[in-house]
N, C-alpha and C positions, 0 to 999 in steps of 0.2 A: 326493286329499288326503294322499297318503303321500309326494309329492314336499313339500319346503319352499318357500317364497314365490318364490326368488331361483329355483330351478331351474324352477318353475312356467311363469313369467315367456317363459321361452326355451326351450318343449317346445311340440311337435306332434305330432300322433295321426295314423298313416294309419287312414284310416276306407276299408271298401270304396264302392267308387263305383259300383257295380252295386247297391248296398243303401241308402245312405244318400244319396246324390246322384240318384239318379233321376228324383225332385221337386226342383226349384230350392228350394223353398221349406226343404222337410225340408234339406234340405242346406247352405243357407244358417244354419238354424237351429243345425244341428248344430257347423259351422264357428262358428258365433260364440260357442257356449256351451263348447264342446268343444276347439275350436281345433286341430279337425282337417283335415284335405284329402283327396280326395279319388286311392283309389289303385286302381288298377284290378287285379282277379282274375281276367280271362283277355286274352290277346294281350298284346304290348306292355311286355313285363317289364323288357326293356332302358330302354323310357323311363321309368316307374316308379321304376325302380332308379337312373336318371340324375337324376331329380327330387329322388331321397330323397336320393341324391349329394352333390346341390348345398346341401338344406336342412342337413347334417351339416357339409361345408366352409365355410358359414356363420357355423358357432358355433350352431345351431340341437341342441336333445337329441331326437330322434324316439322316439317309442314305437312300434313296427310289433308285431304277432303274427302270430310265425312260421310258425304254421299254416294262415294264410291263411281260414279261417271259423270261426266260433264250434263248439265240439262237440254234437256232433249228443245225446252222453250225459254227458256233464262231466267225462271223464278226455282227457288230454292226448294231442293227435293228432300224427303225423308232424309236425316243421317243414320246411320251404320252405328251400332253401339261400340266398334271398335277401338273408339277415341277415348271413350267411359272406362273402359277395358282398359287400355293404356297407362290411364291416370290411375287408376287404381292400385295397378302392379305398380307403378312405379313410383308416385309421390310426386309425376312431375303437372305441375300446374299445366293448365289450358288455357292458351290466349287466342278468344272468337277473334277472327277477322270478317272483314264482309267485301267482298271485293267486284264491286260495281261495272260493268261493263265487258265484262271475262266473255259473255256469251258470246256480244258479237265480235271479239277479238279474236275466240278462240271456238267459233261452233264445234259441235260435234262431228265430225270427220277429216274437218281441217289438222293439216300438219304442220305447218307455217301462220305465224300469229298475223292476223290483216291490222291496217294500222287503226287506233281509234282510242277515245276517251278511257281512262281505267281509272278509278277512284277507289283508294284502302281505306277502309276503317279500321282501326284496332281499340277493340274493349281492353278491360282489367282483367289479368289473370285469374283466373277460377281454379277452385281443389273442390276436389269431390266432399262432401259434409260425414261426419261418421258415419257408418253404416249405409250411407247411400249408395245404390248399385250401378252397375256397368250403365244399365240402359236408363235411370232415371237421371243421370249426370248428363249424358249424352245429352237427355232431351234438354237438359236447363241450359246446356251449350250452343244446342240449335236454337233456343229462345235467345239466346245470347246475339248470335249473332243473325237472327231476322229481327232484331230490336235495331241492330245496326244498321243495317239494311233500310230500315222502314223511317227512321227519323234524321234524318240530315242536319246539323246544327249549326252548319252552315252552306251559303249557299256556292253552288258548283262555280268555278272559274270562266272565262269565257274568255275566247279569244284564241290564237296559235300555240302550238304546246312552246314556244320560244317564250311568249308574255306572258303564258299560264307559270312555268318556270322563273322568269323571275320574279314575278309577286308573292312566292315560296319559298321558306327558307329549307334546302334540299337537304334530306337525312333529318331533319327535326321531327319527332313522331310524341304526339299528344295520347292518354287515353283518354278514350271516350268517359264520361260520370254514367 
């Protein structure tokens, strides 16, 4: 809900496919509400990464997380040079998000989101600098967004998600400086 209507429209979620595709059914579920695909976490990175390729030269916005699984305790893991790789091939810019609250929304095992507080940051697009590589982009993107993470520039809402909602104007999305 923190992307707008029009961006909505032309995004895709890699979902892991060891987790969420396993059952046709879940997976198809998932894919239809979510409007995710299926992206695989071990072997086969290069096709993966050629998938995600093709969805970005598309005109397609992907959301991938760079850490490749959920955290095992809610603070921010290693990312995966995969995202650096991406940008590389393709020219398409990187916008860090940081997204507050995922853990306990969504711990690791759960398959049904619990209900609870979720707050999105979104930085400034980023492009790799010339000659900058897969994995040192990566890392200025994971700086990117544990900056977002780490400095709140305002403070959190309080109150029911009904009064938290009206005091926001809904689809309005700022970046971060």
């Amino acid at each position: 809900h923190a992307l707008t209507d029009r961006a909505r429209d032309r995004t895709v979620v890699a979902a892991a496919a060891d987790y969420w595709f396993k059952r046709p059914l879940l997976g198809n579920i998932v894919s239809l509400f979510l409007n995710t695909f299926p992206f695989s976490r071990t072997g086969g990175a290069q096709a993966q990464l050629h998938s995600s390729s093709q969805l970005l030269k598309s005109g397609w916005n992907l959301v991938l997380f760079p850490e490749g699984s959920r955290s095992p305790d809610g603070r921010i893991q290693e990312f995966k040079p995969g995202v650096g790789h991406l940008a590389n091939e393709t020219g398409t810019p990187v916008v860090p998000i940081h997204i507050r609250g995922a853990y306990q929304v969504m711990p690791r095992g759960q398959k049904v989101p619990l209900p609870g507080p979720i707050r999105v940051r979104i930085g400034k697009p980023m492009s790799p600098q010339p000659k900058e590589g897969s994995r040192e982009f990566t890392a200025r993107v994971e700086k990117a967004v544990r900056t977002l993470g780490a400095t709140p520039k305002q403070p959190d809402l309080q109150g029911s998600w009904i009064e938290r909602w009206k005091l926001t104007k809904p689809r309005e999305l700022r970046y971060d400086d």
